[in-house]
C-alpha positions as CSV (number, residue, x, y, z in Angstrom):
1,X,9.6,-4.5,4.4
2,X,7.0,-5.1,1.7
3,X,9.8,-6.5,-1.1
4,X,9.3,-9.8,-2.1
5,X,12.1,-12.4,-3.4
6,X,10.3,-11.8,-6.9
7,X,10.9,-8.1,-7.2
8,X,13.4,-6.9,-9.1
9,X,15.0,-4.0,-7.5
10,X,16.5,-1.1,-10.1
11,X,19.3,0.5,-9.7
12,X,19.5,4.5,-9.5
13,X,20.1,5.0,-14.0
14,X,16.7,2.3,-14.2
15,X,15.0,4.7,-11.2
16,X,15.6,7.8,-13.3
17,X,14.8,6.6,-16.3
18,X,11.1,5.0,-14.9
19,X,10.3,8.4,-13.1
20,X,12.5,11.7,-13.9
21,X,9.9,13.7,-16.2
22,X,7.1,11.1,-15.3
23,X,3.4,11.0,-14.1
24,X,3.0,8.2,-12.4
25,X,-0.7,7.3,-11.7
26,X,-2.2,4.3,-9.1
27,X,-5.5,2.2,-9.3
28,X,-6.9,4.4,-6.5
29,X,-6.7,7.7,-8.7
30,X,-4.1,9.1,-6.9
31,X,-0.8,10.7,-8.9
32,X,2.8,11.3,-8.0
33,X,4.6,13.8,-10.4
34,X,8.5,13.0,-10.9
35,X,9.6,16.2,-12.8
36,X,12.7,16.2,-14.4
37,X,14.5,19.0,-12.4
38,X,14.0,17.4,-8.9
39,X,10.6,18.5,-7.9
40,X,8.0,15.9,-6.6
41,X,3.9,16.3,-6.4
42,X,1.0,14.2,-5.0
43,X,-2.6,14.3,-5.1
44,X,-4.9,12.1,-4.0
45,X,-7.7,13.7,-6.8
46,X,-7.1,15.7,-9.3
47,X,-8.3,19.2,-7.7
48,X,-7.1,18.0,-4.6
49,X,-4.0,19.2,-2.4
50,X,-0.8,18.8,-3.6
51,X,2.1,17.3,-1.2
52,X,5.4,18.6,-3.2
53,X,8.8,19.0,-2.7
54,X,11.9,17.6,-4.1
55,X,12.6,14.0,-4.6
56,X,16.1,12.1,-4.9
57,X,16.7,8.4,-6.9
58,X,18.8,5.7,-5.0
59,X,20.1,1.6,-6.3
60,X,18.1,-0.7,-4.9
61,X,15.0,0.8,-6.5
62,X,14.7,3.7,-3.5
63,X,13.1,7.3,-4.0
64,X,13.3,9.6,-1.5
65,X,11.3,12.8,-1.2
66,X,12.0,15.7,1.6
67,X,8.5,17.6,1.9
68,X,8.4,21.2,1.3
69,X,6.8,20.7,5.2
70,X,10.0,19.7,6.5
71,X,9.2,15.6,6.9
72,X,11.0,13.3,4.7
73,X,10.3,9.3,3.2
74,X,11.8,6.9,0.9
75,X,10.1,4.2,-0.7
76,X,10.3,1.8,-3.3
77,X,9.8,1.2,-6.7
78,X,10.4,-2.5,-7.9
79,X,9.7,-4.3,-11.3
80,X,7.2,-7.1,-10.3
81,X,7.1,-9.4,-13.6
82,X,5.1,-6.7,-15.9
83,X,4.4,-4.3,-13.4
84,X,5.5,-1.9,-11.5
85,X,4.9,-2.0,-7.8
86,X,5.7,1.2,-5.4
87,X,6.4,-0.3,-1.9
88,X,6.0,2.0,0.8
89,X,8.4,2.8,3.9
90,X,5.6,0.8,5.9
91,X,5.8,-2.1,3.3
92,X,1.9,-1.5,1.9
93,X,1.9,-2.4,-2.0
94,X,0.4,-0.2,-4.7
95,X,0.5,-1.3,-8.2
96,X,1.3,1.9,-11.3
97,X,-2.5,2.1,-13.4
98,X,-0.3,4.2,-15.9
99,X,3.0,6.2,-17.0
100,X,3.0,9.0,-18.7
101,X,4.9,12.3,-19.6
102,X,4.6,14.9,-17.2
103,X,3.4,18.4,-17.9
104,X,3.1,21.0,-15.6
């Protein structure tokens, strides 16, 4: 739900090599941290809570991340012409603002 016949969909070598060691940032302000060894953040601001726990890459351009909480949800990442697009379990749409390096 939420892919469109335009997307491209990566497989799990493209995945890892989009997000392993990557900030990713979205148009709202809020951040997903993909760190190299496994572990996955996300803040809605920057002094904000942090949701973490560990995060696993898939084909067919799917991330899953089991919460340090105990609940668990894949998504999508998809190459949408120039951009990048995470689509959500629930099929909303959020475009990446910006890539970078991440540093703990």
């Amino acid at each position: 739900e939420g892919i469109r016949d335009s997307d491209t969909l990566l497989n799990a070598t493209e995945m890892n090599d989009l997000l392993a060691g990557q900030l990713i940032e979205f148009y709202d302000g809020s951040k997903s941290s993909y760190s190299a060894d496994g572990t996955y953040g996300y803040t809605y601001t920057d002094n904000g809570p942090v949701w973490s726990g560990q995060y696993s890459l898939f084909d067919e351009s799917r991330v899953c991340v089991d919460f340090d909480n105990g609940s668990r949800r894949c998504d999508h990442f998809v190459q949408d012409g120039a951009r990048v697009v995470l689509v959500t379990e629930d099929g909303l749409r959020f475009p990446i603002r910006n890539r970078s390096v991440y540093q703990r």
